[in-house]
VMD Tcl script that builds the backbone (N, CA, C; Angstrom):
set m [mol new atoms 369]
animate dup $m
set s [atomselect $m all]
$s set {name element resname resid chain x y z} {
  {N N UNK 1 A 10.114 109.026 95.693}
  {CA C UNK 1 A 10.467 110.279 96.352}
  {C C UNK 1 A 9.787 111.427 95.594}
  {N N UNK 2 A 9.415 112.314 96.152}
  {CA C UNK 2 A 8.798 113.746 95.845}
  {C C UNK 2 A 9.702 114.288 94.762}
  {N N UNK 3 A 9.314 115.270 94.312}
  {CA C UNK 3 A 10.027 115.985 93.759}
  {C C UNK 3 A 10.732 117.219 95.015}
  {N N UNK 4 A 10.382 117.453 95.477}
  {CA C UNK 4 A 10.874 118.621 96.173}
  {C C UNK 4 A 11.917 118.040 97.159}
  {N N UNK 5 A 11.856 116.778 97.465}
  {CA C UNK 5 A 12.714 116.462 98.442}
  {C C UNK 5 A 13.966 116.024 97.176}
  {N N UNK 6 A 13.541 115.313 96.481}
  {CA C UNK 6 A 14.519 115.086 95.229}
  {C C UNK 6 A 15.388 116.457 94.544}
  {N N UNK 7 A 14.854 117.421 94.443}
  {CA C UNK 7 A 15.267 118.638 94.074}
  {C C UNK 7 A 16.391 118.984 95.347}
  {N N UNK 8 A 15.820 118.917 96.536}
  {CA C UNK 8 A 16.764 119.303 97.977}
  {C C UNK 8 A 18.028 118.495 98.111}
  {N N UNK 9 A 17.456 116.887 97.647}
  {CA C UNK 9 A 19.053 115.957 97.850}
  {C C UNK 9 A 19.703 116.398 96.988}
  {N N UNK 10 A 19.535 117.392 95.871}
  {CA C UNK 10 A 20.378 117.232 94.454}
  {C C UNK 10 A 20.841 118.442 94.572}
  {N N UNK 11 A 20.602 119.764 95.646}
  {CA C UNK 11 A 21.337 121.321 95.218}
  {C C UNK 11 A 22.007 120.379 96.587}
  {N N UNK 12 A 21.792 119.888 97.614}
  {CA C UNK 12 A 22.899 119.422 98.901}
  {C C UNK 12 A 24.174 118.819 98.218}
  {N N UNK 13 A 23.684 118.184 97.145}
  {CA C UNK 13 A 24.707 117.464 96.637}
  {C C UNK 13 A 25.940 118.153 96.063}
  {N N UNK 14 A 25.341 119.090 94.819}
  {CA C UNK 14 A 25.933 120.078 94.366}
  {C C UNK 14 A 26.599 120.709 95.263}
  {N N UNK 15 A 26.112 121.526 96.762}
  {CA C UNK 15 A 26.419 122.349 96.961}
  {C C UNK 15 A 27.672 121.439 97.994}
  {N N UNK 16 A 27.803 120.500 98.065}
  {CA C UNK 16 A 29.191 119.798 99.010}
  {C C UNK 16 A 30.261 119.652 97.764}
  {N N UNK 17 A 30.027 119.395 96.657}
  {CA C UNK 17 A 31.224 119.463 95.619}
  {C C UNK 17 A 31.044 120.518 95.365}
  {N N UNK 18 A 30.521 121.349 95.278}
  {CA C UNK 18 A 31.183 123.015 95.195}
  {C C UNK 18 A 32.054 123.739 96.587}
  {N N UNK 19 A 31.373 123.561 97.662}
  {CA C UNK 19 A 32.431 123.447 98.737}
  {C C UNK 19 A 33.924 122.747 98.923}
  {N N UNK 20 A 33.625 121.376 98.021}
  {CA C UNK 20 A 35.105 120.577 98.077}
  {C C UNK 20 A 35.817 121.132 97.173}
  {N N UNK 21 A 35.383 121.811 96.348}
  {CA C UNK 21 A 36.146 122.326 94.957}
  {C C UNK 21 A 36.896 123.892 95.739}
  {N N UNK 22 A 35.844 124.415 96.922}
  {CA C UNK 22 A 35.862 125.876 97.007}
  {C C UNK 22 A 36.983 125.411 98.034}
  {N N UNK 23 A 37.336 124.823 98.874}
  {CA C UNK 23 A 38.178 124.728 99.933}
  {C C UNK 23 A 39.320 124.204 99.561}
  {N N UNK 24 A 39.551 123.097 98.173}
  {CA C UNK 24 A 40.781 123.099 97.505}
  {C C UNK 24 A 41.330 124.609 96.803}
  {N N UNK 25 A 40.414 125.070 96.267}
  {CA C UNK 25 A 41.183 126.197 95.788}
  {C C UNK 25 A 41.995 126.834 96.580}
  {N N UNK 26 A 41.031 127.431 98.010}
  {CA C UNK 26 A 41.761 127.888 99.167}
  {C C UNK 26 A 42.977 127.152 99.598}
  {N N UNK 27 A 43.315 126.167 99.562}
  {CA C UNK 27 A 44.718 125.948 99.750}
  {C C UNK 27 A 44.864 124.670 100.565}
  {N N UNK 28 A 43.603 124.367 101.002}
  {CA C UNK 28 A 42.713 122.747 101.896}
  {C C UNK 28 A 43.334 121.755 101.054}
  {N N UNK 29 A 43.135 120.937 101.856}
  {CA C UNK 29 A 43.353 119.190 101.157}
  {C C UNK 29 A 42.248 118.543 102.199}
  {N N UNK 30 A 41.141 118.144 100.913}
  {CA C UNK 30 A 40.023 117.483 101.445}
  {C C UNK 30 A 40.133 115.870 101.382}
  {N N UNK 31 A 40.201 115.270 102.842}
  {CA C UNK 31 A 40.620 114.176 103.039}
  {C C UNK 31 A 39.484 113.476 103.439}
  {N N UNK 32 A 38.346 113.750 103.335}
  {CA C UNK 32 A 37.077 112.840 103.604}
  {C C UNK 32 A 36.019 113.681 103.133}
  {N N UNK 33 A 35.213 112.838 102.638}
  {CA C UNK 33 A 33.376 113.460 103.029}
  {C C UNK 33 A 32.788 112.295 102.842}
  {N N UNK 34 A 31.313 113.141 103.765}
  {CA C UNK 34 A 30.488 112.495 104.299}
  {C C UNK 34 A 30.956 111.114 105.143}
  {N N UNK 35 A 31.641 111.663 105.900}
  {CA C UNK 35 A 32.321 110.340 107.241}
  {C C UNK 35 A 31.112 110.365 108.123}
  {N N UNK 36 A 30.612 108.647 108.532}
  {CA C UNK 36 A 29.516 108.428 109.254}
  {C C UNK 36 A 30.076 107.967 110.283}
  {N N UNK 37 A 29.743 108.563 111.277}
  {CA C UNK 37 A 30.449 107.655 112.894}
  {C C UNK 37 A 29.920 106.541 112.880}
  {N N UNK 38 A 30.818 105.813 113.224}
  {CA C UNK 38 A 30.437 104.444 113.662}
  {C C UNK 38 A 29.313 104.660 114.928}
  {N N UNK 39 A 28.301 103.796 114.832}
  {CA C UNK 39 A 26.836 103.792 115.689}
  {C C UNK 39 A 25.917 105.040 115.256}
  {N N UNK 40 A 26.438 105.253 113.959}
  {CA C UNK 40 A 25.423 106.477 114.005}
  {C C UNK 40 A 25.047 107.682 114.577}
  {N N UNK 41 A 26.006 108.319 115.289}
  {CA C UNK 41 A 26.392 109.274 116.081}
  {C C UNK 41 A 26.025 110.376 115.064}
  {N N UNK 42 A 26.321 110.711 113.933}
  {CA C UNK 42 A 26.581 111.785 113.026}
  {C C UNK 42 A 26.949 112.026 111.971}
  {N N UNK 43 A 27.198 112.662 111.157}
  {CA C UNK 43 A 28.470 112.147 109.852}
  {C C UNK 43 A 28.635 113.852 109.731}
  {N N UNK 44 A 30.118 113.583 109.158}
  {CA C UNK 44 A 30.753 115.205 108.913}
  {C C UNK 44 A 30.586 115.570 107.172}
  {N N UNK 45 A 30.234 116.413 106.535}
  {CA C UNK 45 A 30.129 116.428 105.615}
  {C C UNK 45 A 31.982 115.983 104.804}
  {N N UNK 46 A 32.936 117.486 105.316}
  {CA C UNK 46 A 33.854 117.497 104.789}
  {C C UNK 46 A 35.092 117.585 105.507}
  {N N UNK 47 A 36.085 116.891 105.811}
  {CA C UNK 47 A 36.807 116.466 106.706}
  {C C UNK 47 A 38.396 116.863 105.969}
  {N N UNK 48 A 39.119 118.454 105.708}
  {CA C UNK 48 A 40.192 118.488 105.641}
  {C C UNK 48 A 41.485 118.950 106.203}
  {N N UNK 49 A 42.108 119.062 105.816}
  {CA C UNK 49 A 43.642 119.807 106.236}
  {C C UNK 49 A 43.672 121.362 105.959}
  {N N UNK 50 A 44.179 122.016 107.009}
  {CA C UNK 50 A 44.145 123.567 106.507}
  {C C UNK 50 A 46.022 123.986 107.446}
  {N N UNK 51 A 47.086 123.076 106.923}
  {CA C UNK 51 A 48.030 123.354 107.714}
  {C C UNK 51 A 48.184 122.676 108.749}
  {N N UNK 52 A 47.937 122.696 109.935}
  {CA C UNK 52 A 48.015 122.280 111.155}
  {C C UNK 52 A 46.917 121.859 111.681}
  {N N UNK 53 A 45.765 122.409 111.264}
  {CA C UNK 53 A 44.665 122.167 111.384}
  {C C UNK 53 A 43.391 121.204 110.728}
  {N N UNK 54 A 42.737 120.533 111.611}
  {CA C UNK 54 A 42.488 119.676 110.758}
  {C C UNK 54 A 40.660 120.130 111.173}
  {N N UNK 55 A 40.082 120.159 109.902}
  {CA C UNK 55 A 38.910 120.997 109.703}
  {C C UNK 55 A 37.673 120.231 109.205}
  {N N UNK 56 A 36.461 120.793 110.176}
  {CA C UNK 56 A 35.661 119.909 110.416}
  {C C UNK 56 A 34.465 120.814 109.362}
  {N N UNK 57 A 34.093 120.605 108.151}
  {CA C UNK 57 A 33.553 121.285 107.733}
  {C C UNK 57 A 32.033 121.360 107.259}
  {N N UNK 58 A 30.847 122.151 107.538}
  {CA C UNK 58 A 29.802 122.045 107.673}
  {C C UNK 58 A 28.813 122.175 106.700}
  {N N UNK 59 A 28.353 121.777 105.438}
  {CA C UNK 59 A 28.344 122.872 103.976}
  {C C UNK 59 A 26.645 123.059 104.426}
  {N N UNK 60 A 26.214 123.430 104.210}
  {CA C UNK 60 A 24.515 124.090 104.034}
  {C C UNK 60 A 24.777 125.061 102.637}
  {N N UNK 61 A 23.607 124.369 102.063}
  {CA C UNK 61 A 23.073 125.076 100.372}
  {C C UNK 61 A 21.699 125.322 100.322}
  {N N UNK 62 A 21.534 126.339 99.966}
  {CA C UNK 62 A 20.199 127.255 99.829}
  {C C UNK 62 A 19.870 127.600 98.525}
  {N N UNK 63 A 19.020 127.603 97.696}
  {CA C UNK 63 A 18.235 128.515 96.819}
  {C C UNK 63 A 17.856 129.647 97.204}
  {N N UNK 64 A 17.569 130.062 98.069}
  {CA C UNK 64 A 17.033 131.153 98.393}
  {C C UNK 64 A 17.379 131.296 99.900}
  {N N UNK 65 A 16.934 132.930 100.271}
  {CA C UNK 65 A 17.229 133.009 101.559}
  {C C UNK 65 A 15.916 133.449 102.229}
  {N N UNK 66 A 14.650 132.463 101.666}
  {CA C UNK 66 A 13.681 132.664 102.349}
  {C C UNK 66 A 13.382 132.146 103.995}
  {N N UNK 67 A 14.445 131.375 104.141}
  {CA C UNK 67 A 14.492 130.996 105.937}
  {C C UNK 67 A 15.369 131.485 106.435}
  {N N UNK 68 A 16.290 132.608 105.933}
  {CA C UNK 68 A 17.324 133.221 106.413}
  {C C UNK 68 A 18.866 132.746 105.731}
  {N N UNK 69 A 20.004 132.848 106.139}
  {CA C UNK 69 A 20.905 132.562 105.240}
  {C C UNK 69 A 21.268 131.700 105.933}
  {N N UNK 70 A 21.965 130.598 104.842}
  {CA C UNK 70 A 22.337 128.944 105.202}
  {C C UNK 70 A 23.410 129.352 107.251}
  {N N UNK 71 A 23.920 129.814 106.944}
  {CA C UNK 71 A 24.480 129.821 108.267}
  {C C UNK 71 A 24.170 129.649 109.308}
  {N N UNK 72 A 22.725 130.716 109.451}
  {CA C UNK 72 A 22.068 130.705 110.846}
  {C C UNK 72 A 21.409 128.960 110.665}
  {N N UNK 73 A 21.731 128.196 110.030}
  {CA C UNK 73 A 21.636 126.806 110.359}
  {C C UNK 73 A 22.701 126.010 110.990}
  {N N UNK 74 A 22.995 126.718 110.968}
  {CA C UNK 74 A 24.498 125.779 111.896}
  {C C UNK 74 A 24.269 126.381 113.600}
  {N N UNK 75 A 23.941 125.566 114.515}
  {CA C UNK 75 A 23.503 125.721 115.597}
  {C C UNK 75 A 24.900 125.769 116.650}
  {N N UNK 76 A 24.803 126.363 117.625}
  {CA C UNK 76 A 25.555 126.247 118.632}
  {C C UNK 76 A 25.399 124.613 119.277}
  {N N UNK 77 A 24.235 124.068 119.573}
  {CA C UNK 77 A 24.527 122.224 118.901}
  {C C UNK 77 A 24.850 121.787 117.936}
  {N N UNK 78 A 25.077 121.984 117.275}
  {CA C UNK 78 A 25.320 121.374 115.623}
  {C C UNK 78 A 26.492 121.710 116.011}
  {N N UNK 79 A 27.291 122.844 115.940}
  {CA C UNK 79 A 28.573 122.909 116.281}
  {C C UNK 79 A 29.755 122.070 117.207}
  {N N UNK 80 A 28.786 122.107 117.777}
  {CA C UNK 80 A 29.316 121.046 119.971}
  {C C UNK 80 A 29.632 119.412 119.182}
  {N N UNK 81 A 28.251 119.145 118.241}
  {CA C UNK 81 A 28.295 117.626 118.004}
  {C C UNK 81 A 29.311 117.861 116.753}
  {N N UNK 82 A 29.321 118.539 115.773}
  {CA C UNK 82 A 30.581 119.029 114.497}
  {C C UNK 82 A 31.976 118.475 115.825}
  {N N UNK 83 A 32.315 119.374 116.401}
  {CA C UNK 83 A 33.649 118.986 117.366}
  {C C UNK 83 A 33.896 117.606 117.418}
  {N N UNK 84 A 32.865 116.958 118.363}
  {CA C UNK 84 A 33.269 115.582 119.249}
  {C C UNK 84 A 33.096 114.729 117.875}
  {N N UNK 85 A 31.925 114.974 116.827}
  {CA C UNK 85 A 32.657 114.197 115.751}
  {C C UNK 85 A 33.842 114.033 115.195}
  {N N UNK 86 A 34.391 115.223 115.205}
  {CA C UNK 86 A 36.002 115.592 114.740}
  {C C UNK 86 A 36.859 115.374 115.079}
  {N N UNK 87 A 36.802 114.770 116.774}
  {CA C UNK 87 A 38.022 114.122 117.358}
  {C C UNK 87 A 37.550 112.800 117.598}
  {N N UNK 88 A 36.171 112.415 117.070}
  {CA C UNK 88 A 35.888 110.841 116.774}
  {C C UNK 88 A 37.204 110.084 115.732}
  {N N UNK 89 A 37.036 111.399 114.923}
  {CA C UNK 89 A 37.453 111.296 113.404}
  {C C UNK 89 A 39.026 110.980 113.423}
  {N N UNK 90 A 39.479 112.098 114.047}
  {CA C UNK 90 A 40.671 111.954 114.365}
  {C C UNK 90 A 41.477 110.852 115.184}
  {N N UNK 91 A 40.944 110.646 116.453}
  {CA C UNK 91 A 41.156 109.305 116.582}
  {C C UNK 91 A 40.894 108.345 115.964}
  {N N UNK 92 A 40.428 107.931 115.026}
  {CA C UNK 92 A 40.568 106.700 114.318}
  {C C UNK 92 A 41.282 106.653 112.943}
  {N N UNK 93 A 41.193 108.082 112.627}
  {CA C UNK 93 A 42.490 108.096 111.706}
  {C C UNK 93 A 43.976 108.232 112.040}
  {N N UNK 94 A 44.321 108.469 113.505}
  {CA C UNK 94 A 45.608 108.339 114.338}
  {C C UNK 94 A 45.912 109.766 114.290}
  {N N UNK 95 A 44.588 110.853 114.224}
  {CA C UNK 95 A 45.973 112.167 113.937}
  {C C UNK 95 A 45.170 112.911 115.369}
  {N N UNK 96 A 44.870 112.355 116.713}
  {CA C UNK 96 A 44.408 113.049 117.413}
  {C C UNK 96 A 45.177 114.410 117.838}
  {N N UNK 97 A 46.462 114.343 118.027}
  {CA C UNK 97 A 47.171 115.635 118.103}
  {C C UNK 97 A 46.975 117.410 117.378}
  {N N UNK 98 A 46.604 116.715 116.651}
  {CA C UNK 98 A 46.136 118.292 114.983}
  {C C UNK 98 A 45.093 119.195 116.311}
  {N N UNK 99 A 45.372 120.528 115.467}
  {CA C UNK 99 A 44.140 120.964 116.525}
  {C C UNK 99 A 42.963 121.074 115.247}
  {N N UNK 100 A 41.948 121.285 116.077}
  {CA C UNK 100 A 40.599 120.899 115.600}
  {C C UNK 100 A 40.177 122.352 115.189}
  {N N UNK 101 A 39.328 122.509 114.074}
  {CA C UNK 101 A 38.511 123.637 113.563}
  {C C UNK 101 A 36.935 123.085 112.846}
  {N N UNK 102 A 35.928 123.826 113.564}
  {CA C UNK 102 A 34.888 123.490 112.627}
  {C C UNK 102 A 34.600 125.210 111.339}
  {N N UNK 103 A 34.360 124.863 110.545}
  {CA C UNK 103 A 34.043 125.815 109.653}
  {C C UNK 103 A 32.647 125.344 108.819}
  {N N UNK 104 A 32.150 126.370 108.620}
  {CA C UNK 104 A 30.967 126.384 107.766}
  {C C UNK 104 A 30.866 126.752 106.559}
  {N N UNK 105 A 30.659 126.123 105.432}
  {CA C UNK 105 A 30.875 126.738 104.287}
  {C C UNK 105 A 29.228 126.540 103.733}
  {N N UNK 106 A 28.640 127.961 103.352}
  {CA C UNK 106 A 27.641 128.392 102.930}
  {C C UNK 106 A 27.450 128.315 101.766}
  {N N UNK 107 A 26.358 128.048 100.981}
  {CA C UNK 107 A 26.571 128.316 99.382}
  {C C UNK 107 A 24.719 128.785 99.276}
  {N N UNK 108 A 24.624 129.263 97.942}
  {CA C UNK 108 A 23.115 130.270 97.989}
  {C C UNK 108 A 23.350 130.164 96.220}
  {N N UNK 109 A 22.432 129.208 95.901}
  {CA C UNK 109 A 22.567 129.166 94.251}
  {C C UNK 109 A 21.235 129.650 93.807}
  {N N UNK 110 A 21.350 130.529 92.909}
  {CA C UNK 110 A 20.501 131.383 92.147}
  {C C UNK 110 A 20.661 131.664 90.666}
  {N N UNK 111 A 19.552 131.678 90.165}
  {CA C UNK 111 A 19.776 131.237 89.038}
  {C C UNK 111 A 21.096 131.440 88.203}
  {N N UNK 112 A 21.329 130.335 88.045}
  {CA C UNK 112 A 23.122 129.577 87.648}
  {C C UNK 112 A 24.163 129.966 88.533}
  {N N UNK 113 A 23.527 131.102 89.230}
  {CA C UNK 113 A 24.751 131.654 90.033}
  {C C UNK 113 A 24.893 131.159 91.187}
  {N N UNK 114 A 26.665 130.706 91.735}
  {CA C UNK 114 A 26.942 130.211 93.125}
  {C C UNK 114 A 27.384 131.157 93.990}
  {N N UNK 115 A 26.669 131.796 94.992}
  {CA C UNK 115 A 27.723 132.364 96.099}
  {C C UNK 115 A 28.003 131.718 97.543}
  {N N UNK 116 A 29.371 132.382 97.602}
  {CA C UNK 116 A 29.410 131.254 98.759}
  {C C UNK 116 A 30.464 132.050 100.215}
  {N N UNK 117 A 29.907 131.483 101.203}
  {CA C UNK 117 A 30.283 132.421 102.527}
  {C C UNK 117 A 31.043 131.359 103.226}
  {N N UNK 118 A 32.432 131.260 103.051}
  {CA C UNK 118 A 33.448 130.462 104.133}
  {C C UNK 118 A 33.612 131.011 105.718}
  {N N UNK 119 A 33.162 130.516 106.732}
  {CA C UNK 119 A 33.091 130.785 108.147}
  {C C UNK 119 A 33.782 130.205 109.048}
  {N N UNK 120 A 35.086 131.071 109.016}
  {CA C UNK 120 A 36.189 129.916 109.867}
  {C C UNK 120 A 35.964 129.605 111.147}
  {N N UNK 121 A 36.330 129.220 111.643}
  {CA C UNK 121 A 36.484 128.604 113.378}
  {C C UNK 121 A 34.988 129.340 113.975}
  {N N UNK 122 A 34.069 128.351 113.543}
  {CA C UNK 122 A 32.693 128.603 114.060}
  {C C UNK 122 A 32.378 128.177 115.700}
  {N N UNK 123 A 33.495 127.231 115.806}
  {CA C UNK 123 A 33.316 126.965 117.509}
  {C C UNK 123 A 34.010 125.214 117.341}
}
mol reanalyze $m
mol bondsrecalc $m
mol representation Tube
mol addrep $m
């Protein structure tokens, strides 16, 4: 593997345990990541509890905001398929009833520094 693609799997990486860390603080209980649908449909990064709600969560990590900020990556498709994964999810964990939320959690690491943009009910 490249270096640059090696460098990309390794801030993605970072930046989903900094999200799992950032959404426990908030008050979440993170009950999955990286769930792969069965047939290959998709996989959700981070799959928790927010109360009643059971939250479908999207992380994108950036170094920089030379393509714009991690968000405008989360597509109005990306979103549609985030959902129907989420009540994939839910049905097979038995909790189809919960209502569903997708959220996006952004992160933008610069040198040493993490910031990070939580985006509730993105669709």
């Amino acid at each position: 593997m490249d270096r640059w693609a090696e460098y990309r799997r390794n801030l993605g990486r970072r930046g989903e345990d900094l999200a799992a860390v950032y959404l426990e603080r908030a008050g979440m209980r993170v009950v999955a990541r990286n769930w792969r649908a069965p047939g290959g449909a998709g996989e959700i990064d981070i799959v928790a509890r927010d109360g009643p709600f059971l939250v479908i969560a999207e992380v994108k990590t950036r170094g920089s905001l030379r393509h714009g900020h991690p968000v405008e990556a989360i597509t109005a498709d990306k979103r549609r398929r985030l959902r129907a994964l989420g009540r994939s999810w839910a049905r097979l964990h038995r909790c189809p009833g919960r209502p569903l939320r997708v959220d996006g959690v952004c992160l933008l690491v610069r040198s040493g520094r993490v910031f990070v943009s939580h985006e509730r009910g993105m669709g």
